[in-house]
N, C-alpha and C positions, 0 to 999 in steps of 0.2 A: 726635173725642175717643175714648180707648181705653176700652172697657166697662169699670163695675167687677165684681171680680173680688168672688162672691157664698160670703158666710160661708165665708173660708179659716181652714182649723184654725189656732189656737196653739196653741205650748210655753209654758206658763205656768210663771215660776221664782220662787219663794217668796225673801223677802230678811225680815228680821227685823227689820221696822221696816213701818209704816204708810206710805202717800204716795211712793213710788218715782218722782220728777219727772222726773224727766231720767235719758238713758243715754248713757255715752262709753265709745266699746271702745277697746283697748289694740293693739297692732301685733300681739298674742300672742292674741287675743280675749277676753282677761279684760276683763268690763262691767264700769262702774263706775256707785253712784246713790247719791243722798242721798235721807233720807227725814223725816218728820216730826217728830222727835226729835231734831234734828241732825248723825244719823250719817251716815255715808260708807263705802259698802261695795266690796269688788273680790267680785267672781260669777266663777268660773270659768266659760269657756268651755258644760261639759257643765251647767253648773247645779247641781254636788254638792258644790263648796268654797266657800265665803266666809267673809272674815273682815270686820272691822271697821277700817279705816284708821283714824280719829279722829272727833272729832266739833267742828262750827264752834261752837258754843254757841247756834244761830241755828234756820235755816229753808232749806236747801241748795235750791236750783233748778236753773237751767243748770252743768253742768259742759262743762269745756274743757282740753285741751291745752296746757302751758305747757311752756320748755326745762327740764331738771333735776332731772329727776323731780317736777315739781310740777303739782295739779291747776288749773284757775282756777274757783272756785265763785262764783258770783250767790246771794249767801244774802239771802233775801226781809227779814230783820232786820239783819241787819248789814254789807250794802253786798259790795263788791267783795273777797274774800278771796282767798287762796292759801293749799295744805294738801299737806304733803310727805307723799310714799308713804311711806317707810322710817319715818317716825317720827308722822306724822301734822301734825306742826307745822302751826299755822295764821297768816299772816299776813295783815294788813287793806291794801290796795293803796289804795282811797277806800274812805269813805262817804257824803260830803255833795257836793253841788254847786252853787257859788256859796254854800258857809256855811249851807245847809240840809238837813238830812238827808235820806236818801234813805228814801223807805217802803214801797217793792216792788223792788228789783232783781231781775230776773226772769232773762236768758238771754244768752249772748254768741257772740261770733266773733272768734279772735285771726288777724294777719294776720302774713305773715312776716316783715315788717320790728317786732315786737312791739307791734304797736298793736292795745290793746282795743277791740269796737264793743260794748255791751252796751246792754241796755235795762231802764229805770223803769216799771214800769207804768201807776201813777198819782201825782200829791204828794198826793194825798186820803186816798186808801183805799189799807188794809196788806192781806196776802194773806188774813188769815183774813176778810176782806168783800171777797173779790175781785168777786162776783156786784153787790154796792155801786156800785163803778164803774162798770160796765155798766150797771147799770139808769140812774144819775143821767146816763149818759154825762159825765161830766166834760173826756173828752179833754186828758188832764193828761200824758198817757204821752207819751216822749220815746226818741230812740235818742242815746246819745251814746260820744264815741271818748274811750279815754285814751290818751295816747302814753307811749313807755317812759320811765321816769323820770320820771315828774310823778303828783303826788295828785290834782290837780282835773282834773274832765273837763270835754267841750266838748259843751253841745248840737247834736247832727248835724240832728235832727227834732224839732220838739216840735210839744204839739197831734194827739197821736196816741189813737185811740178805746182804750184799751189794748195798748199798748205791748206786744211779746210776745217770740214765738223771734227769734235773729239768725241770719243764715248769710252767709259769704263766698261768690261764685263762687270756680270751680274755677282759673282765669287771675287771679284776685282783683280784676278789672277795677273789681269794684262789692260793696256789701255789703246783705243785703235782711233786713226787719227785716216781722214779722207784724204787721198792726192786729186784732186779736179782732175788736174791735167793729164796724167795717164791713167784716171779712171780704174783707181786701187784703193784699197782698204789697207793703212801701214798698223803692225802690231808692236807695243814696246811690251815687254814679260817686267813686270813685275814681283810675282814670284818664282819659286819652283828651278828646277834645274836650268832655265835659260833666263831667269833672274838678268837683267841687265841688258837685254839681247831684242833688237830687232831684226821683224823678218816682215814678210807679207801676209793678211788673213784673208783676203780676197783681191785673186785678181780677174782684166777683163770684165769690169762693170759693164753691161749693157747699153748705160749713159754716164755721163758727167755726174759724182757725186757731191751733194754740197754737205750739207752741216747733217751730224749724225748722232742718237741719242739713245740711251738704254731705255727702256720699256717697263713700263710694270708686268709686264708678262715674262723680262727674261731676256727678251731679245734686243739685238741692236738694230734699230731702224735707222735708215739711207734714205734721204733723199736724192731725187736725181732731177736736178735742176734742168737739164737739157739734155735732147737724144745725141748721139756722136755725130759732130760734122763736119763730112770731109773735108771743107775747107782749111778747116783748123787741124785735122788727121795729116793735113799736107805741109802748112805753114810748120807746125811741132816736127816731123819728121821727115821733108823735103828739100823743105824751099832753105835757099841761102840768105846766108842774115841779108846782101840787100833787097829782097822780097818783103822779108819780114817789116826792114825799114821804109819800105814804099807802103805797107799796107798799115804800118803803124802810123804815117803820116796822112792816112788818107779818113775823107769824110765819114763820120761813124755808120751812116746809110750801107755803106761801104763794108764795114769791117764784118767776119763771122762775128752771127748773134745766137742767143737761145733758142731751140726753136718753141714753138706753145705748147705746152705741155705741162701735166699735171701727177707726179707718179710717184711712188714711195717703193722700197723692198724693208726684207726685216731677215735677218740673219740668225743663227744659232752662237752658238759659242764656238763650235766648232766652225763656222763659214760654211755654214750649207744653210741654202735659201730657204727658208719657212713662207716667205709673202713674196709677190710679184704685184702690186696693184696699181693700175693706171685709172683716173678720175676725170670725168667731165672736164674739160679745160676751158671753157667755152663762156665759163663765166668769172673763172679764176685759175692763175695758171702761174709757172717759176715757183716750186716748192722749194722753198731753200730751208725749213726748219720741220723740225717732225716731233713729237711728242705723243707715243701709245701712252693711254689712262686708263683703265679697265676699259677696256674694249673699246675706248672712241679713240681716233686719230686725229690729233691735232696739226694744223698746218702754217707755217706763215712764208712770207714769201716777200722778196727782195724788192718785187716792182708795184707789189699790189697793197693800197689802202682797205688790209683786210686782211683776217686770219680764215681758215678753213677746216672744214673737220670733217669726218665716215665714221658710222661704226663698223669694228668688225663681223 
């Protein structure tokens, strides 16, 4: 396993909104992030331009790549959008599935025949009690596909500990979706003799995984939002639901939190580690979005008025 790489500086780049989730670069290196407010910003390259593309009305999470100048946003309120660069325009692709609303859509991965893989968190708990889920563990979270042309999507996975990042392989052979909660990497096969079939591509993460995205290099990069903590090792696999219920009723001071940290991994296609690297947290910290570009690391993060970056 390759060492981690101990407190690497960041460029930390200020965005004009709260909660920077997710990062998608542009072929040109212009970042793009949504942030708590439901804006939608482009960052220049150097970090000294941005403007404001639009706003979802919502809760922006995973952004993605669509043809046409258009983004695909996972807004945590309002389900599966799309939002045109040039003018902002936002459209609703879903929101409900099988007739029931969706109450965390979190992160996606479009495939090049235009089929979305994105994923629900929980049908319980919305983002702002995301720690919620977790503690009751519910395993509600689900990955599911849309194909092009149709509203309703199709559960790929359900039953998942919080439902998280999605990422295609680089051959698209397969598509791999994070579980938070027990801290795994799930694999749907796409092609090939297990076509149709999920299994696990990593397990035993080291911490918490949050949103997950393929690379220009190949690989699939992890975020890992927070190190394991046994509080929540105990509540998930201990304690009786009424613990759970006393600690869900109790002040959020209270409740297991993230701890500060700043950290990324990058996986192969086969699930063997290529990167371990942990980053100054001191000035920025809760990686929840990742983005390799030729060689820089892009980062956004769920608490921080701010995107971050390393080179390789």
């Amino acid at each position: 396993m390759p060492p981690t790489s101990s407190q690497r500086p960041l460029t930390v780049v200020p965005v004009p909104g709260q909660g920077a989730e997710d990062v998608l670069i542009g072929h040109d290196g212009t970042a793009y992030t949504g942030t708590a407010d439901g804006s939608v910003f482009a960052v220049s390259p150097d970090g000294n331009a941005i403007r404001r593309i639009g706003t979802t009305g919502g809760r922006p999470l995973g952004l993605e790549w669509l043809p046409e100048g258009r983004i695909l946003i996972c807004d945590a309120h309002r389900g599966l959008l799309t939002m045109r660069l040039d003018d902002g325009a936002v459209e609703t692709l879903c929101d409900s599935v099988g007739g029931q609303r969706m109450r965390f859509c979190n992160n996606a991965a479009v495939t090049s025949d235009g089929t979305i893989w994105f994923t629900d968190s929980s049908t319980k708990w919305g983002i702002e009690e995301w720690k919620s889920d977790l503690i009751e563990d519910t395993r509600t979270g689900r990955l599911l596909r849309l194909d092009p042309g149709s509203s309703e999507p199709e559960v790929v996975i359900d039953g998942m500990c919080f439902a998280n990042g999605v990422a295609k392989a680089a051959d698209e052979s397969f598509v791999v979706a994070a579980e938070t909660g027990t801290r795994a990497l799930r694999r749907h096969w796409r092609t090939g003799e297990q076509a149709g079939t999920s299994d696990t591509f990593v397990a035993d993460l080291p911490a918490h995984p949050d949103n997950i995205a393929l690379g220009s290099d190949g690989l699939i990069w992890v975020t890992y939002a927070s190190p394991t903590d046994p509080a929540l090792t105990f509540l998930q696999t201990k304690a009786k639901p009424w613990v759970k219920m006393t600690v869900l009723r109790a002040p959020e001071a209270l409740k297991p939190r993230p701890k500060r940290t700043a950290r990324v991994a990058a996986y192969d296609l086969a699930g063997t580690l290529v990167h371990d690297i942990a980053c100054d947290a001191s000035a920025w910290h809760m990686a929840t979005g990742v983005r390799e570009h030729e060689g820089r690391v892009w980062l956004g993060s769920l608490v921080e008025p701010a995107l971050a970056w390393f080179s390789l």
